[in-house]
N, CA, C, O and CB atoms as a CASP TS submission, in Angstrom:
PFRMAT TS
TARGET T0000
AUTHOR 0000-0000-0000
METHOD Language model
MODEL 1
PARENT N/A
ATOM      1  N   UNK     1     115.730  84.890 102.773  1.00  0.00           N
ATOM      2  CA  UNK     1     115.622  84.253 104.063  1.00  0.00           C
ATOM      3  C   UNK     1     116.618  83.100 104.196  1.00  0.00           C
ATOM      4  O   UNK     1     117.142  82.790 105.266  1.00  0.00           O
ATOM      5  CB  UNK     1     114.204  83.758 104.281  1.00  0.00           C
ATOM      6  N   UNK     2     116.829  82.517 103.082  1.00  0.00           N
ATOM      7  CA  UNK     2     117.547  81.486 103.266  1.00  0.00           C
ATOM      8  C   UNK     2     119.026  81.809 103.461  1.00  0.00           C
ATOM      9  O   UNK     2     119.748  80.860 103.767  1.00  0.00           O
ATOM     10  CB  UNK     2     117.307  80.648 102.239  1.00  0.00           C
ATOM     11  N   UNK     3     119.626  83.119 103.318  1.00  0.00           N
ATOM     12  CA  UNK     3     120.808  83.443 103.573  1.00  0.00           C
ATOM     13  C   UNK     3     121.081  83.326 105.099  1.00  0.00           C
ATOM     14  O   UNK     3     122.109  82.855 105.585  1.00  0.00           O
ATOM     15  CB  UNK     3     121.028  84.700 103.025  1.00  0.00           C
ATOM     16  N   UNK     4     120.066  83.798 105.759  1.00  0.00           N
ATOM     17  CA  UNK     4     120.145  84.340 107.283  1.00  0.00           C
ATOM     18  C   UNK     4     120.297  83.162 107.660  1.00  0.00           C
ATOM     19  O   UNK     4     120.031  82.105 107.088  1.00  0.00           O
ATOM     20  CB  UNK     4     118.942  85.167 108.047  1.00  0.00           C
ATOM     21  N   UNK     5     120.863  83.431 108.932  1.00  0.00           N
ATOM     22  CA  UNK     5     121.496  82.240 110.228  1.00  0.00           C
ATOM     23  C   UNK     5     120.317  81.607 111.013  1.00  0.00           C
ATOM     24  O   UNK     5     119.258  82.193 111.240  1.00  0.00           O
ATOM     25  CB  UNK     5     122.560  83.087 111.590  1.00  0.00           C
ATOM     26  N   UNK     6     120.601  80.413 111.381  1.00  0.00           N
ATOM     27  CA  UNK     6     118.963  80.181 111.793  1.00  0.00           C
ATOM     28  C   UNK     6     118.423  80.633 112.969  1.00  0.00           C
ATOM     29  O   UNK     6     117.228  80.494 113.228  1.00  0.00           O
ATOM     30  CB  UNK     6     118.591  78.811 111.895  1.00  0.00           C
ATOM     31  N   UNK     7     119.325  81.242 113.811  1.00  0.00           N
ATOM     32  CA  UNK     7     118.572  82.203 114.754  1.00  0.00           C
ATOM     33  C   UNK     7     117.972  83.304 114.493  1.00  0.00           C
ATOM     34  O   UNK     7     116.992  83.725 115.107  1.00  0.00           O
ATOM     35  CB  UNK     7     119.219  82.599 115.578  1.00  0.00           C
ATOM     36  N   UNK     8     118.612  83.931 113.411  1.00  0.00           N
ATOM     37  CA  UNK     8     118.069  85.139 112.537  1.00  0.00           C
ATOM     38  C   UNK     8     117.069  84.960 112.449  1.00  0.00           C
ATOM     39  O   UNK     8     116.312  85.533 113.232  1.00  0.00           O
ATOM     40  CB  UNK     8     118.455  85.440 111.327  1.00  0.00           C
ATOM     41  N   UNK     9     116.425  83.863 111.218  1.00  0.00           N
ATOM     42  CA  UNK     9     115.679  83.298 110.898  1.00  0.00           C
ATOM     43  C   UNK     9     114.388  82.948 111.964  1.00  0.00           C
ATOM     44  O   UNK     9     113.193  83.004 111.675  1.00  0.00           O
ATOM     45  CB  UNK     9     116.369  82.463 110.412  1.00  0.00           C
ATOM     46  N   UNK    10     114.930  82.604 113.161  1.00  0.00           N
ATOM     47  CA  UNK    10     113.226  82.337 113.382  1.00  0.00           C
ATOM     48  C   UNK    10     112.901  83.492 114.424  1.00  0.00           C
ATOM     49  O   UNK    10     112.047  83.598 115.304  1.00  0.00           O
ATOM     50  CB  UNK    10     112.745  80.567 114.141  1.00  0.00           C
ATOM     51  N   UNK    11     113.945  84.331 113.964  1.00  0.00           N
ATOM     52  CA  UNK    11     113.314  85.523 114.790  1.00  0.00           C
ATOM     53  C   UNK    11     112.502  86.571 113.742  1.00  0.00           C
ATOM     54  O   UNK    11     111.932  87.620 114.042  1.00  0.00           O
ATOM     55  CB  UNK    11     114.626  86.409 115.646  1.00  0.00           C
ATOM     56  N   UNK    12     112.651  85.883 112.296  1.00  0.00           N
ATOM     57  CA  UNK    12     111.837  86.844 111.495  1.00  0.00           C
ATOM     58  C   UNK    12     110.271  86.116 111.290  1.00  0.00           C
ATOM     59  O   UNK    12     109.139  86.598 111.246  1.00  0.00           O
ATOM     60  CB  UNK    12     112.676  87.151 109.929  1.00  0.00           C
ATOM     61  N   UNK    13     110.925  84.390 111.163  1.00  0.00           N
ATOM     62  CA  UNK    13     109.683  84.225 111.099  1.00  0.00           C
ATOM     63  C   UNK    13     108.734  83.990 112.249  1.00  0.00           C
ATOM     64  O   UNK    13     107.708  83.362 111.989  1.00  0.00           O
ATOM     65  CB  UNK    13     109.608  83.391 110.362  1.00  0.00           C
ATOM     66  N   UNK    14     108.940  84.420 113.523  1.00  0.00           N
ATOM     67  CA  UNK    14     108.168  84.688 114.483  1.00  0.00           C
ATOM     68  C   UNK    14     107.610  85.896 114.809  1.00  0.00           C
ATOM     69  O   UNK    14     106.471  85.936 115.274  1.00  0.00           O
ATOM     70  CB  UNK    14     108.655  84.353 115.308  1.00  0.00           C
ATOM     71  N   UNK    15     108.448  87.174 114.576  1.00  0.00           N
ATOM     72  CA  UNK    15     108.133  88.193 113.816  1.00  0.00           C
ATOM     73  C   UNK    15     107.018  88.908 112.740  1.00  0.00           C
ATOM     74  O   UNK    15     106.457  90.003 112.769  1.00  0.00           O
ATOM     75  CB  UNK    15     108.878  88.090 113.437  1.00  0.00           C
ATOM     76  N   UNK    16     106.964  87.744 111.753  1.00  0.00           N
ATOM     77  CA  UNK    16     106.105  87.490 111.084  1.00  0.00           C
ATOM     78  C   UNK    16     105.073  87.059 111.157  1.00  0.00           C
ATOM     79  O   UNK    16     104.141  87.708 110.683  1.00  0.00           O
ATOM     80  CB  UNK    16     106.355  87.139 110.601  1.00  0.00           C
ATOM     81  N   UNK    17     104.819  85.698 111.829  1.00  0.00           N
ATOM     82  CA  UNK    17     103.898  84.982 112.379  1.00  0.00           C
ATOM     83  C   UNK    17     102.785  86.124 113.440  1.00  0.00           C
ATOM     84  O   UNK    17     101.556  86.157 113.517  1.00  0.00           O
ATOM     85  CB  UNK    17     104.785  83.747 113.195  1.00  0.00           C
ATOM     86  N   UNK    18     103.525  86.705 113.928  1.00  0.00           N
ATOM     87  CA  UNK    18     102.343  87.755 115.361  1.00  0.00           C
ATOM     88  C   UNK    18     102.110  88.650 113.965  1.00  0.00           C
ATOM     89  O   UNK    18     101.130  89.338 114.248  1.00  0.00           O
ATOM     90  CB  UNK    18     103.398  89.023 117.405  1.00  0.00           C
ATOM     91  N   UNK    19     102.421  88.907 112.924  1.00  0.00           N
ATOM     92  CA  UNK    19     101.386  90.319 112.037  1.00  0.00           C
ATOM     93  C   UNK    19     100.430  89.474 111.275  1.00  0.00           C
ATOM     94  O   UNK    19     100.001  89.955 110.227  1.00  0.00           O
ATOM     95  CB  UNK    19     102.379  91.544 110.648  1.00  0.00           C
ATOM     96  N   UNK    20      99.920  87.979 111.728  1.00  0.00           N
ATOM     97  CA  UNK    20      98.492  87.460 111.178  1.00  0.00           C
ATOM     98  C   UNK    20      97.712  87.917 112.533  1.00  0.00           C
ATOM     99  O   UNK    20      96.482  87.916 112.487  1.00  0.00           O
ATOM    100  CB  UNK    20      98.366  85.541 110.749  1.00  0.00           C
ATOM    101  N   UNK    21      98.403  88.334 113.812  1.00  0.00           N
ATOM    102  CA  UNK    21      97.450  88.421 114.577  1.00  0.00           C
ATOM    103  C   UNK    21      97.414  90.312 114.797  1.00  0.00           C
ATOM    104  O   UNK    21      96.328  90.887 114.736  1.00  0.00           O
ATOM    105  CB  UNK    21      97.759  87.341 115.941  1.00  0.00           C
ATOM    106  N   UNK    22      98.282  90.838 114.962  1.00  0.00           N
ATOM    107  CA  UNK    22      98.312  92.077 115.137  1.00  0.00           C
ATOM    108  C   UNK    22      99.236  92.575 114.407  1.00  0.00           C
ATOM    109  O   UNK    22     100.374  92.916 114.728  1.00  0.00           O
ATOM    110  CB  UNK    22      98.407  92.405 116.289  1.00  0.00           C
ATOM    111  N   UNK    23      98.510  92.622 113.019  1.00  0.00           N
ATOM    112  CA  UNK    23      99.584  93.887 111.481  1.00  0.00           C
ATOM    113  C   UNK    23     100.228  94.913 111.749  1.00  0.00           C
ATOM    114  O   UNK    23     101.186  95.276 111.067  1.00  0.00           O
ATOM    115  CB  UNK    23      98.727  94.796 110.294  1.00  0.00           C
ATOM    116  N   UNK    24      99.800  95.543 112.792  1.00  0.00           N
ATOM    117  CA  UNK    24     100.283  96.557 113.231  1.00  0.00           C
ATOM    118  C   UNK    24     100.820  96.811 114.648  1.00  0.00           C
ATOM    119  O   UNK    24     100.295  97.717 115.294  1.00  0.00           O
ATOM    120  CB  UNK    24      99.495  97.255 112.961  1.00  0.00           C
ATOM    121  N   UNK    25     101.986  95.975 115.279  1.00  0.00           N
ATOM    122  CA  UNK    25     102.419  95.646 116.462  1.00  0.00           C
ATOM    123  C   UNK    25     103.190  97.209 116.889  1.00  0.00           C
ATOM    124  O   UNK    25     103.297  98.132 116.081  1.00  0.00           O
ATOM    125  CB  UNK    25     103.409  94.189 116.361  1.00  0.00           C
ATOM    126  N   UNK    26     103.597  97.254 118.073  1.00  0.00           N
ATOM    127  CA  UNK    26     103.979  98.204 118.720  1.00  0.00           C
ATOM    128  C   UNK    26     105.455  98.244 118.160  1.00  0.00           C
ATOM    129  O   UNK    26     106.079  97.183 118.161  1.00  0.00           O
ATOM    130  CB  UNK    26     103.724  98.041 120.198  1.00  0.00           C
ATOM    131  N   UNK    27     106.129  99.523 117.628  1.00  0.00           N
ATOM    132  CA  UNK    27     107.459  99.522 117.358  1.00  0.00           C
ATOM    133  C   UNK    27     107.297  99.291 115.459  1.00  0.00           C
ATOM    134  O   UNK    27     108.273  98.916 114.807  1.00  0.00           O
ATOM    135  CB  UNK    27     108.337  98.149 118.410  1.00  0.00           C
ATOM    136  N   UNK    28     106.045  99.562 114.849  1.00  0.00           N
ATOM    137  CA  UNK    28     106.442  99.490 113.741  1.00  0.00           C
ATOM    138  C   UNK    28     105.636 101.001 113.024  1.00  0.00           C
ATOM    139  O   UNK    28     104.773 101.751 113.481  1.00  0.00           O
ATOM    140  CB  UNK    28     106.098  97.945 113.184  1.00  0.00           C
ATOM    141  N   UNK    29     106.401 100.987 111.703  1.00  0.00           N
ATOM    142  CA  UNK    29     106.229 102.452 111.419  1.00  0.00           C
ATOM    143  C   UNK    29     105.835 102.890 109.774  1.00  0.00           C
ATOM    144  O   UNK    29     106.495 102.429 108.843  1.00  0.00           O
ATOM    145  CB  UNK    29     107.676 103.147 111.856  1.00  0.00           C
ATOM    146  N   UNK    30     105.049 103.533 109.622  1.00  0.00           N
ATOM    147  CA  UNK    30     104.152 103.350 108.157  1.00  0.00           C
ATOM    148  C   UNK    30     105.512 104.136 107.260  1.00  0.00           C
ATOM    149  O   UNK    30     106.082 104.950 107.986  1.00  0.00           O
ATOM    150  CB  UNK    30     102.141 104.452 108.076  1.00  0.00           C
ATOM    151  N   UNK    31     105.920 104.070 106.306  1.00  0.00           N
ATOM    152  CA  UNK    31     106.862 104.393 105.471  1.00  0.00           C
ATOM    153  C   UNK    31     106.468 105.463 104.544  1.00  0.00           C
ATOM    154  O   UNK    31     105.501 105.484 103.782  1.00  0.00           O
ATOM    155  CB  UNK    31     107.265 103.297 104.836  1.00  0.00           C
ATOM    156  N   UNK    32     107.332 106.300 104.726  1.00  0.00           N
ATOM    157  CA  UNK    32     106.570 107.626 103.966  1.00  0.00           C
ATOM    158  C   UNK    32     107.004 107.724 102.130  1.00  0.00           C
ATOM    159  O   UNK    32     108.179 107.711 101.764  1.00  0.00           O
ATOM    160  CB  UNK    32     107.279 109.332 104.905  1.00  0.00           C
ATOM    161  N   UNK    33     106.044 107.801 101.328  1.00  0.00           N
ATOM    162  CA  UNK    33     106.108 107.223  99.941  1.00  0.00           C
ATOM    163  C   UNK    33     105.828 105.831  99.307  1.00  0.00           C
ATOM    164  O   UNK    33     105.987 105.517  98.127  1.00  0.00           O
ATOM    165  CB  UNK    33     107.209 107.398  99.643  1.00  0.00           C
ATOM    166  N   UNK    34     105.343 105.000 100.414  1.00  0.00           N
ATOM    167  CA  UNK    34     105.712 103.472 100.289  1.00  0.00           C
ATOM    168  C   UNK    34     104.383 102.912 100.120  1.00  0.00           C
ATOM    169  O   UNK    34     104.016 101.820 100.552  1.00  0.00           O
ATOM    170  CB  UNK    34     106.530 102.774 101.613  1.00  0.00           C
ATOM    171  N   UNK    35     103.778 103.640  99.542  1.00  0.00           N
ATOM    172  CA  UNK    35     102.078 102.946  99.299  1.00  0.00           C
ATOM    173  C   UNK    35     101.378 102.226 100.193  1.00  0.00           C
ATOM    174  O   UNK    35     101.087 101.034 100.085  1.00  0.00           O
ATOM    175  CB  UNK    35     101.955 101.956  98.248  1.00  0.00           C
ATOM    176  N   UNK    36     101.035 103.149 101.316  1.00  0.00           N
ATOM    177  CA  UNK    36     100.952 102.386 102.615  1.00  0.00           C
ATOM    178  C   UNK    36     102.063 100.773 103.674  1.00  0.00           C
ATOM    179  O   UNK    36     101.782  99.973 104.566  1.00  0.00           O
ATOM    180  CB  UNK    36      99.554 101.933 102.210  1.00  0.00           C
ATOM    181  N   UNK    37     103.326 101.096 102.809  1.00  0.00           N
ATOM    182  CA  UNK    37     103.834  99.965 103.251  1.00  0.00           C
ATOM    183  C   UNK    37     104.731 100.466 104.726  1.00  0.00           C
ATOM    184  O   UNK    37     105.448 101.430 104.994  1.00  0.00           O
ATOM    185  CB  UNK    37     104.738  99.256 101.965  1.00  0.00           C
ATOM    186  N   UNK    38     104.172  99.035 105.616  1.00  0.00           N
ATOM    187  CA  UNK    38     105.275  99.326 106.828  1.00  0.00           C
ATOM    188  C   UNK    38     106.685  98.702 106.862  1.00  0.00           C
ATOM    189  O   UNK    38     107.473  98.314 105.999  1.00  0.00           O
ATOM    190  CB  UNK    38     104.691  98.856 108.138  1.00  0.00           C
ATOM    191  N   UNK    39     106.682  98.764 108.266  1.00  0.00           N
ATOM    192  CA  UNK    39     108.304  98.148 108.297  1.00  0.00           C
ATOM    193  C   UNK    39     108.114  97.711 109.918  1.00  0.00           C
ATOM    194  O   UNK    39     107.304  98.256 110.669  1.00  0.00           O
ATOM    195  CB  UNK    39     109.902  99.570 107.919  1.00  0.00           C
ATOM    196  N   UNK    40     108.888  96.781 110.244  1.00  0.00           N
ATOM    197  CA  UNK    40     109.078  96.404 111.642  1.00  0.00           C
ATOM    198  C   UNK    40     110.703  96.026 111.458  1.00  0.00           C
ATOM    199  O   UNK    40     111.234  95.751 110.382  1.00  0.00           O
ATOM    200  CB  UNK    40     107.959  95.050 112.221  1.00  0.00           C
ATOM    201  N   UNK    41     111.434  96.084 112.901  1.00  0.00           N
ATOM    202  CA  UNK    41     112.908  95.715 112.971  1.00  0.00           C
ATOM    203  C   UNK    41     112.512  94.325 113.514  1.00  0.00           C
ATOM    204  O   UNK    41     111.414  93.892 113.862  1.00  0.00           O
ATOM    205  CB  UNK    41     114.021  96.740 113.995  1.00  0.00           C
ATOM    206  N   UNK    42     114.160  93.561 113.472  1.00  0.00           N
ATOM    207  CA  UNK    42     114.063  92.345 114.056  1.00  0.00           C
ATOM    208  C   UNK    42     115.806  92.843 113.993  1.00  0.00           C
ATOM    209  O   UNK    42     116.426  92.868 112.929  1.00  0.00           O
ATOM    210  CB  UNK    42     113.190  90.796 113.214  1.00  0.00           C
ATOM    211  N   UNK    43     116.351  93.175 115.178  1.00  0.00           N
ATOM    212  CA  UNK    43     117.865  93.310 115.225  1.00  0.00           C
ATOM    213  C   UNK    43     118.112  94.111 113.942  1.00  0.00           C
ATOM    214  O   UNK    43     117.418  95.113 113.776  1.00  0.00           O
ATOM    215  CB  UNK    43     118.714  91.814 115.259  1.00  0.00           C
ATOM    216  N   UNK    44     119.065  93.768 112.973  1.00  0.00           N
ATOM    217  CA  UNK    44     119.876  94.507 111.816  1.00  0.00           C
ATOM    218  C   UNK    44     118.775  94.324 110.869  1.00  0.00           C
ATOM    219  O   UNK    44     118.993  94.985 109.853  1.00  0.00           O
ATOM    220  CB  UNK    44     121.463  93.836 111.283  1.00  0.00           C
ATOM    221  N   UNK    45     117.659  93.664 110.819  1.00  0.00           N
ATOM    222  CA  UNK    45     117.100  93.474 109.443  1.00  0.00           C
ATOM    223  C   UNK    45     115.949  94.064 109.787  1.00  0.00           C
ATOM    224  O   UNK    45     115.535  94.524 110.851  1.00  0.00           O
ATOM    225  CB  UNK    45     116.971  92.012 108.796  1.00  0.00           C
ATOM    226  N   UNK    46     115.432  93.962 108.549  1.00  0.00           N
ATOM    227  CA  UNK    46     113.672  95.087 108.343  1.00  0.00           C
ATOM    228  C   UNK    46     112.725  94.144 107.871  1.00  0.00           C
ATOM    229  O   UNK    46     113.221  93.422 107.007  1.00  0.00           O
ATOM    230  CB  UNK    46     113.608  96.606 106.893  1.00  0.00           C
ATOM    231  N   UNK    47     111.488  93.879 108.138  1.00  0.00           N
ATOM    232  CA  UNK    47     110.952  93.691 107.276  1.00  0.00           C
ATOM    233  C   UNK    47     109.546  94.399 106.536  1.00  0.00           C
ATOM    234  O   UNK    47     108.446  94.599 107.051  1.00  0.00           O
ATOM    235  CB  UNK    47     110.972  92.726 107.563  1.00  0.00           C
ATOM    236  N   UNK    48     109.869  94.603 105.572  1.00  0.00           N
ATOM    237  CA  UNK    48     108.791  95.627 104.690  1.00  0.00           C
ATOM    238  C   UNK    48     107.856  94.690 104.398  1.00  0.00           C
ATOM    239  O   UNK    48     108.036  93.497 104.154  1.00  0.00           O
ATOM    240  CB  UNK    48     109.340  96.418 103.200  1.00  0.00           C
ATOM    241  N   UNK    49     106.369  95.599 104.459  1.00  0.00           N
ATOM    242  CA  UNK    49     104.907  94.643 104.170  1.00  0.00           C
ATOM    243  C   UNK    49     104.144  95.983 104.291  1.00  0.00           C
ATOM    244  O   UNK    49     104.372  97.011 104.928  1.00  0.00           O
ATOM    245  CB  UNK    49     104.330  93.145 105.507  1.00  0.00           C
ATOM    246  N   UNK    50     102.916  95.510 103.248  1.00  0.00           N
ATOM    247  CA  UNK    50     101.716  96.282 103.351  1.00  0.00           C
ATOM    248  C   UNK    50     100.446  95.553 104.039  1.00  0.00           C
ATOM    249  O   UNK    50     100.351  94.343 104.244  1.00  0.00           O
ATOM    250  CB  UNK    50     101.368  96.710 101.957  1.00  0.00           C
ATOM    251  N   UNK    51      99.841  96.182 104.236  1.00  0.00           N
ATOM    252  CA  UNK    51      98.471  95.386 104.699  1.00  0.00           C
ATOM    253  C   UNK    51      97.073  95.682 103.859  1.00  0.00           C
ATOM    254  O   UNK    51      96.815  96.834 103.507  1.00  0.00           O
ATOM    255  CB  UNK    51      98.139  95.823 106.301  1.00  0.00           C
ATOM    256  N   UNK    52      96.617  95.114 103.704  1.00  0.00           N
ATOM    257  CA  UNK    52      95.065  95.108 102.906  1.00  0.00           C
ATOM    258  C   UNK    52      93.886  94.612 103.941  1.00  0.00           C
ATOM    259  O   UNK    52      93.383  93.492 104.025  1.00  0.00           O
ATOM    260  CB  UNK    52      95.055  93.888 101.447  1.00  0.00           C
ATOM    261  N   UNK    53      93.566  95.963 104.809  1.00  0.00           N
ATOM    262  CA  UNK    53      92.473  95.431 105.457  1.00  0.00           C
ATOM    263  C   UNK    53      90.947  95.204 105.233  1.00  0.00           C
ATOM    264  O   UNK    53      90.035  94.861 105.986  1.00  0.00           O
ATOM    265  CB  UNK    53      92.523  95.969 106.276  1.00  0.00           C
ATOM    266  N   UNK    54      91.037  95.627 103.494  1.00  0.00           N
ATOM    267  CA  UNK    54      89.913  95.048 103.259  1.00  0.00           C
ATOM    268  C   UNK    54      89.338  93.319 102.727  1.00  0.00           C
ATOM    269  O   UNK    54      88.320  92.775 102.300  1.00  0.00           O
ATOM    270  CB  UNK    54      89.642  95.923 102.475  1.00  0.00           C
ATOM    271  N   UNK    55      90.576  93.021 103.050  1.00  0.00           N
ATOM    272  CA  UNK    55      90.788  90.984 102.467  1.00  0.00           C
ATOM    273  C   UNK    55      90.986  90.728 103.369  1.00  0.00           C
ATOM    274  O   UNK    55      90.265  89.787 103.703  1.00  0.00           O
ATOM    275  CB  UNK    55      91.959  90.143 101.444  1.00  0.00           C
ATOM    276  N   UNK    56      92.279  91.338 104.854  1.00  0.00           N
ATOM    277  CA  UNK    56      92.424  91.113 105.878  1.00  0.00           C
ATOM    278  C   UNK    56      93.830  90.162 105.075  1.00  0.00           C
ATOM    279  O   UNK    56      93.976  88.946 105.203  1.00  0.00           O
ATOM    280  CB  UNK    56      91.074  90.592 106.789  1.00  0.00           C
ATOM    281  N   UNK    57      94.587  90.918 104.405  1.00  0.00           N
ATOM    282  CA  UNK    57      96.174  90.210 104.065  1.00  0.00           C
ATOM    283  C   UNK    57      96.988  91.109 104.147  1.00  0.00           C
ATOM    284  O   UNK    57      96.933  92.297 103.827  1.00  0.00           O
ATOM    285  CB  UNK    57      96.492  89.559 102.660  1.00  0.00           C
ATOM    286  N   UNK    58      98.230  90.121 104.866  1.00  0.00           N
ATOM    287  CA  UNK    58      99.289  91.261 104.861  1.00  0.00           C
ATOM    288  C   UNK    58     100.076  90.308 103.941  1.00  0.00           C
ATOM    289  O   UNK    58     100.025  89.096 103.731  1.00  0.00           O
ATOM    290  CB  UNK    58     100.078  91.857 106.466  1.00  0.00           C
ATOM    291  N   UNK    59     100.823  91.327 103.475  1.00  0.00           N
ATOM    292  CA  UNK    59     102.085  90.710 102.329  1.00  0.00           C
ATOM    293  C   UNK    59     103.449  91.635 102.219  1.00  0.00           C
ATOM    294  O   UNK    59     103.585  92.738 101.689  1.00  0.00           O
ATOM    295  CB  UNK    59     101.406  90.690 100.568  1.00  0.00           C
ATOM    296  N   UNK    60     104.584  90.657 103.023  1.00  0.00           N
ATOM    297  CA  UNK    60     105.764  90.599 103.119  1.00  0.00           C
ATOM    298  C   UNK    60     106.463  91.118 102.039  1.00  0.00           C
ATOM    299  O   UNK    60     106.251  90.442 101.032  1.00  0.00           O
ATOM    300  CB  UNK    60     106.048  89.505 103.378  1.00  0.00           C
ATOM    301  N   UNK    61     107.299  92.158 101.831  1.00  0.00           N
ATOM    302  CA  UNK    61     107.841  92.613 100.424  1.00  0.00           C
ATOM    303  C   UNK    61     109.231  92.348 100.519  1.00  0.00           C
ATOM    304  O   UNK    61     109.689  91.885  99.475  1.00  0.00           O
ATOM    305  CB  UNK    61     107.588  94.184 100.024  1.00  0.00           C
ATOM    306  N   UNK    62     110.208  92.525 101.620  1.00  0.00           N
ATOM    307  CA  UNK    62     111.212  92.013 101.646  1.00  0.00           C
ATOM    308  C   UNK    62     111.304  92.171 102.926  1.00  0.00           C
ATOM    309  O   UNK    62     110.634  92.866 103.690  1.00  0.00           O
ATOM    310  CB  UNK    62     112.117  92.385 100.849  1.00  0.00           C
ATOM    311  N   UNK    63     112.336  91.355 103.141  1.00  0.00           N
ATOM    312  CA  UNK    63     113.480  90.938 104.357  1.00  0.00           C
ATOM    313  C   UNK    63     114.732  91.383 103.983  1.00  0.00           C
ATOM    314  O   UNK    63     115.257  91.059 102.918  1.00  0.00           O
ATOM    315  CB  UNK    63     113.677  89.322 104.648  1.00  0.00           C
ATOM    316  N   UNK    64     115.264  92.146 104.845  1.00  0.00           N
ATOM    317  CA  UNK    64     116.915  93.018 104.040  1.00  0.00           C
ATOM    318  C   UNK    64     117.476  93.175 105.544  1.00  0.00           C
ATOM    319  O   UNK    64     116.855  93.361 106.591  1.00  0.00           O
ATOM    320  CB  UNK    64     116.712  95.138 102.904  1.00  0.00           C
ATOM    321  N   UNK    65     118.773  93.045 105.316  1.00  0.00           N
ATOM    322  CA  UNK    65     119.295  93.955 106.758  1.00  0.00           C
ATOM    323  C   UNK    65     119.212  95.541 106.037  1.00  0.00           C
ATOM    324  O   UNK    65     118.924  96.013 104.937  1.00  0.00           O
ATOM    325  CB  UNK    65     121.351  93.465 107.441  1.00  0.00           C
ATOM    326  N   UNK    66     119.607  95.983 107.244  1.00  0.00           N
ATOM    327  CA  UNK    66     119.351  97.697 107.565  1.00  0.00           C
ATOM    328  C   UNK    66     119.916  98.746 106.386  1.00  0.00           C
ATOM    329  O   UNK    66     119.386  99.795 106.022  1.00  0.00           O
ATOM    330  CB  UNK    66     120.273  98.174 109.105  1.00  0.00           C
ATOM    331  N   UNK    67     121.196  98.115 105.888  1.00  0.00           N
ATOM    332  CA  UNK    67     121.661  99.069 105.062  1.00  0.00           C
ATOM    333  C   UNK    67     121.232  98.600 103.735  1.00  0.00           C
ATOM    334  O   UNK    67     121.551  99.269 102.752  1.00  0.00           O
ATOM    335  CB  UNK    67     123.121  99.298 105.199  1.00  0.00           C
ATOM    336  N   UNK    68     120.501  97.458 103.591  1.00  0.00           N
ATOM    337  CA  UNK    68     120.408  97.037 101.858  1.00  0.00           C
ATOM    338  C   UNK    68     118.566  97.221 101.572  1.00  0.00           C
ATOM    339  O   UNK    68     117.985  96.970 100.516  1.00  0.00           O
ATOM    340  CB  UNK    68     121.095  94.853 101.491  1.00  0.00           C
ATOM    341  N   UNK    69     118.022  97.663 102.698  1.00  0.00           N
ATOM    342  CA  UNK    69     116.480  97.624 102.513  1.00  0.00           C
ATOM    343  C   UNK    69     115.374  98.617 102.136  1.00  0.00           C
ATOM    344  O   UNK    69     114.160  98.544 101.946  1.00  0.00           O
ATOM    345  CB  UNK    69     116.087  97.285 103.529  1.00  0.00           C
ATOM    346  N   UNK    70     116.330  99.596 102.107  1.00  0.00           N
ATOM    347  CA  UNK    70     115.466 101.010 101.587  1.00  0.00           C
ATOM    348  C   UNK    70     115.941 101.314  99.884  1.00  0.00           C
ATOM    349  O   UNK    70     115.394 102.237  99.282  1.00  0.00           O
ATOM    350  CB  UNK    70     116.030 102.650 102.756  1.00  0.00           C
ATOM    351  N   UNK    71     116.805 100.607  99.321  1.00  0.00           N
ATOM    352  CA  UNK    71     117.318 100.806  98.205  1.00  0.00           C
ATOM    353  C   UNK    71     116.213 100.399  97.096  1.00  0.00           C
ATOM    354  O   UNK    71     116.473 100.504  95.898  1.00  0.00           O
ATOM    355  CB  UNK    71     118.601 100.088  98.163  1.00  0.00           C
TER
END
C-alpha cells in the first residue's frame, strides 16, 4: 500500500472500508480455487480477501495491480 499514489490509496482504502459493511459489494467475484477468496477492482489494482462469516471477518490478502495479483 505504501507504494501506491495517494489517490490510489484512498481509493483502496475506501474500498475497503464499505466490505466491514457489505463483504460482498456489487462487482465483486468469488475466485475459482482460492479457498473461498474474493476479489474486487479499484481501477488497475485488485484486492484479494476472504470472508469468515462465522466471526463476521473479512481479511485482506493482497493489494496488487492487475498483472502482478494472480501470481
Amino acid at each position: 500500500m505504501r507504494k501506491l499514489d495517494d489517490a490510489t490509496q484512498r481509493r483502496v482504502f475506501k474500498a475497503v472500508d464499505g466490505l466491514a459493511t457489505e463483504p460482498r459489494p456489487a462487482g465483486c467475484r468469488k475466485l475459482e480455487g482460492g479457498e473461498g477468496a474474493y476479489r474486487i477492482r479499484i481501477g488497475d489494482y485488485r484486492v484479494i480477501y476472504t470472508i469468515d462469516d462465522s466471526v463476521l471477518i473479512v481479511a485482506i490478502e493482497r493489494v496488487r495491480h492487475r498483472r502482478e495479483v494472480y501470481r
